[in-house]
C-alpha positions as CSV (number, residue, x, y, z in Angstrom):
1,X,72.3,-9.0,159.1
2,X,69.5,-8.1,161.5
3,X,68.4,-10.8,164.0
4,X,64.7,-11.7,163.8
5,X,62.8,-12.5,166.8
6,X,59.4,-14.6,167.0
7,X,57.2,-12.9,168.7
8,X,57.4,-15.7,172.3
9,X,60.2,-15.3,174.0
10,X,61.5,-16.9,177.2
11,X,61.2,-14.8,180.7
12,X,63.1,-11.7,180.7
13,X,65.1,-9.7,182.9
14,X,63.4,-6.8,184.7
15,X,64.8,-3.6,182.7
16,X,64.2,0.4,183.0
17,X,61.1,1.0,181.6
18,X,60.4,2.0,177.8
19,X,59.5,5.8,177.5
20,X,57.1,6.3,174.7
21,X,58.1,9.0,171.9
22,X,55.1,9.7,169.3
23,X,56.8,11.8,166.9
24,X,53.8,14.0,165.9
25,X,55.2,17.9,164.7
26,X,55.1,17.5,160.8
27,X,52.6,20.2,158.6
28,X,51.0,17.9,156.2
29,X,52.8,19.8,153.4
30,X,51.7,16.6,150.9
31,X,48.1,17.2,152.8
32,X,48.1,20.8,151.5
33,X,49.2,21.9,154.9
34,X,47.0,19.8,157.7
35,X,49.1,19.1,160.4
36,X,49.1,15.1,161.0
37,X,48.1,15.2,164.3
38,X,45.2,17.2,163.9
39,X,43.6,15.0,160.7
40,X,40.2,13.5,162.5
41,X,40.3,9.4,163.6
42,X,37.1,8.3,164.4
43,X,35.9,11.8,165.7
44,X,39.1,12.6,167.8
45,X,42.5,14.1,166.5
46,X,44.9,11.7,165.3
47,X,47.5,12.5,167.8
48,X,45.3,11.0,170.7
49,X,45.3,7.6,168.9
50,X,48.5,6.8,168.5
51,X,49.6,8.5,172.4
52,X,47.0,6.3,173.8
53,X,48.7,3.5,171.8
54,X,52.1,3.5,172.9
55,X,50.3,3.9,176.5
56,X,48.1,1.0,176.0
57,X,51.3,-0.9,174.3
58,X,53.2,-0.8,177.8
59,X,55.3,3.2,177.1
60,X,55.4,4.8,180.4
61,X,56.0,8.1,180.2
62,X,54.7,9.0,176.7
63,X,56.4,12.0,175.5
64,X,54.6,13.7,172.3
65,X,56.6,15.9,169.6
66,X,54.8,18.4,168.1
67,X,55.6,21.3,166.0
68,X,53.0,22.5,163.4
69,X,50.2,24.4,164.4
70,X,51.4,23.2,168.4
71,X,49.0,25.9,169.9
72,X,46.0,24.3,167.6
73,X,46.8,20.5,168.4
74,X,47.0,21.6,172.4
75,X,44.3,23.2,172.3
76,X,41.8,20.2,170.4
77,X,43.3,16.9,171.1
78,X,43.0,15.9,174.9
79,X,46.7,15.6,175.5
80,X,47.2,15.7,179.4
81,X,48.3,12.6,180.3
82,X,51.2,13.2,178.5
83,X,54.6,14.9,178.3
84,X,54.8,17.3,175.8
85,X,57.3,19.2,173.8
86,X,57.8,21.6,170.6
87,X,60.2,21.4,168.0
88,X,60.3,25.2,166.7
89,X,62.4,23.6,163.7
90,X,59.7,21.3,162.6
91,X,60.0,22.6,159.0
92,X,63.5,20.9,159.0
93,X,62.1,17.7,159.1
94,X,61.6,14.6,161.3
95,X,65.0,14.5,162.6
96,X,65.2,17.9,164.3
97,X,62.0,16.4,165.8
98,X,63.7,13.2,166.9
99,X,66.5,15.1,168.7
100,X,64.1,17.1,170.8
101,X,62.5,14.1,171.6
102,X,65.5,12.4,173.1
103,X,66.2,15.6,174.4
104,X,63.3,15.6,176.4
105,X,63.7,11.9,177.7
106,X,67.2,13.0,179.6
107,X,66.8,12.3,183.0
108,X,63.4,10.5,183.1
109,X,65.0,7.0,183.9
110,X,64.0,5.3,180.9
111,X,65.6,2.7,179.8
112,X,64.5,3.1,176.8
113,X,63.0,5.4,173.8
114,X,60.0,3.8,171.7
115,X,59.7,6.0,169.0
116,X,56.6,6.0,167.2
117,X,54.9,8.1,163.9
118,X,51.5,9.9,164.7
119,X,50.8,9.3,160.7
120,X,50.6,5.6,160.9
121,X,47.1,4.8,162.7
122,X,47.2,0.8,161.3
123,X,49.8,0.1,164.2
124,X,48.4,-0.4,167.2
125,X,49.3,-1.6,170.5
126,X,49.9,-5.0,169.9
127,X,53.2,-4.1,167.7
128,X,54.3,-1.8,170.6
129,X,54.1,-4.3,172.6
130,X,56.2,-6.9,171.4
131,X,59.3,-4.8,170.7
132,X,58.7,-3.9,174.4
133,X,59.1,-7.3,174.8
134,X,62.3,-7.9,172.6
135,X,63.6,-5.5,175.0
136,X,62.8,-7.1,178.4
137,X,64.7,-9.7,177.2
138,X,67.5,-8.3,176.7
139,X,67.3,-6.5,173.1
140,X,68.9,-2.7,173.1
141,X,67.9,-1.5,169.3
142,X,64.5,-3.3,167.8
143,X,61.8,-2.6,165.3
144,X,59.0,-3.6,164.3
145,X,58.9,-5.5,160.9
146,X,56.5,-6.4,158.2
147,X,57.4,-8.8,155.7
148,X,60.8,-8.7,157.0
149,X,61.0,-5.3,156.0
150,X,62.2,-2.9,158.7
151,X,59.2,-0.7,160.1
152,X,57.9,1.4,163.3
153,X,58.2,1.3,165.9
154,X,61.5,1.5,167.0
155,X,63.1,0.9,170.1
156,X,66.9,2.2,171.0
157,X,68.3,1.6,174.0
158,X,69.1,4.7,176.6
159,X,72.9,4.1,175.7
160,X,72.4,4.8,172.1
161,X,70.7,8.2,172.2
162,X,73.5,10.3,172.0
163,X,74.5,8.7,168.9
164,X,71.3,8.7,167.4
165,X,70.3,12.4,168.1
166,X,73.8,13.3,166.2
167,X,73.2,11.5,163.1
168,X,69.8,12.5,163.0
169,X,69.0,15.2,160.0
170,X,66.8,16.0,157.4
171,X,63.7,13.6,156.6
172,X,66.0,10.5,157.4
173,X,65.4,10.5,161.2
174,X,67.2,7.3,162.5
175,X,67.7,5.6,159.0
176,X,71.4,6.3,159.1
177,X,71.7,5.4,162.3
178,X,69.9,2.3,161.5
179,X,71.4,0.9,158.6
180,X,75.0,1.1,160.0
181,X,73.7,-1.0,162.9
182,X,71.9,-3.3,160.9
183,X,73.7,-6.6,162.9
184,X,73.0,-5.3,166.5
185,X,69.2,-4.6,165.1
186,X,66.4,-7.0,166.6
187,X,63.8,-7.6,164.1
188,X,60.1,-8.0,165.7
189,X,57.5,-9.6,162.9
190,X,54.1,-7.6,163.3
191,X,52.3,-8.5,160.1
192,X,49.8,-10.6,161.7
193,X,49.0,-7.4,164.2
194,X,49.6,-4.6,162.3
195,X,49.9,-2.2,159.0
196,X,52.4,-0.1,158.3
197,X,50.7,2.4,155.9
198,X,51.2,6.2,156.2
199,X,49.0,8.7,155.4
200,X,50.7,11.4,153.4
201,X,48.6,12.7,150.6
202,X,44.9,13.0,150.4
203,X,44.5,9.7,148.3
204,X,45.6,8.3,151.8
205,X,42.6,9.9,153.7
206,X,40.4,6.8,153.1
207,X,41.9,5.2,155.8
208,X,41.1,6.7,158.4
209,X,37.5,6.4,158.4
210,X,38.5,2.6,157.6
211,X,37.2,-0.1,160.3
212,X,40.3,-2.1,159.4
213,X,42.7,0.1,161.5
214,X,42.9,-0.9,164.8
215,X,42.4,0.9,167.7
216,X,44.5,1.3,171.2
217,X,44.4,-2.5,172.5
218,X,43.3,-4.4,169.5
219,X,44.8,-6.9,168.2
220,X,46.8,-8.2,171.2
């Protein structure tokens, strides 16, 4: 059973810092083909919301996925204080995406990978921050969770990549992974700072011209 943390804890240890990982490459096939990261949030590209989230939620570096129309999303969403890289395999699903993410984080020093959706704009910093926090003390695999209900973001420790990158496939990114670790996982509650909707078909839309979602900072 997965151990659930309050979001207090006692001082922590000083640990390798958590690199951010914004998973952003999908095509928006349920959108009728608009990439994610380039669907408009408050007059900017979706993409630079959620970056600038794991940023403001204590990520350093932030490394950025993308994959669908890459050249486009370079080109319109103001991306350069961040690491990039492009999953040519996009179509295969999130966890081709995940493994080039990880891929990219060998040898940066991080302690550990944050991994983040670009499709979920109710999550702000706040959330990112206390699985941060779960971390620093002493926490190697966390999530965020709503209801008790397992969510993003998730954090896995540097020693757990490997593992994670091989059993990632298909749509299921980590899920595998996840669920066979369930008692080493570190639950974070982040109801009370957070919302864990996606937005995957055009009935979803609505929420992104919604003053409820929070931007980078809020909520903290």
């Amino acid at each position: 059973m997965a151990h659930i943390q309050s979001p207090a804890s006692d001082a922590p240890p000083v640990r390798r810092p958590v690199a951010g990982l914004l998973l952003a490459a999908g095509g928006g096939r349920r959108l009728g083909g608009r990439p994610k990261a380039l669907l408009d949030f408050r007059g900017r590209p979706l993409v630079e919301n959620a970056a600038r989230v794991l940023r403001e939620g204590g990520c350093d570096p932030v490394h950025i996925v993308l994959g669908a129309a890459a050249g486009a999303v370079r080109e319109r969403a103001d991306l350069a204080a961040y690491e990039t890289a492009e999953n040519p395999d996009w179509a295969q699903g999130m966890g081709s995406s995940l493994r080039v993410g990880l891929a990219a984080l060998a040898g940066s020093g991080a302690g550990a990978a944050l991994v983040s959706l670009v499709d979920q704009p109710g999550i702000g910093a706040a959330a990112v921050a206390r699985v941060i926090a779960a971390y620093e003390g002493g926490a190697g695999l966390v999530a965020a969770a709503y209801g008790g209900k397992r969510g993003h973001p998730v954090l896995f420790g540097a020693d757990r990549w490997a593992a994670v990158a091989a059993g990632a496939t298909g749509d299921r990114g980590a899920r595998a992974y996840l669920e066979e670790h369930a008692a080493a996982l570190t639950l974070v509650e982040c109801a009370d700072v957070a919302e864990p909707y996606d937005i995957d078909t055009p009935r979803d839309l609505f929420r992104l011209a919604s003053p409820g979602a929070p931007r980078a900072g809020e909520g903290q």
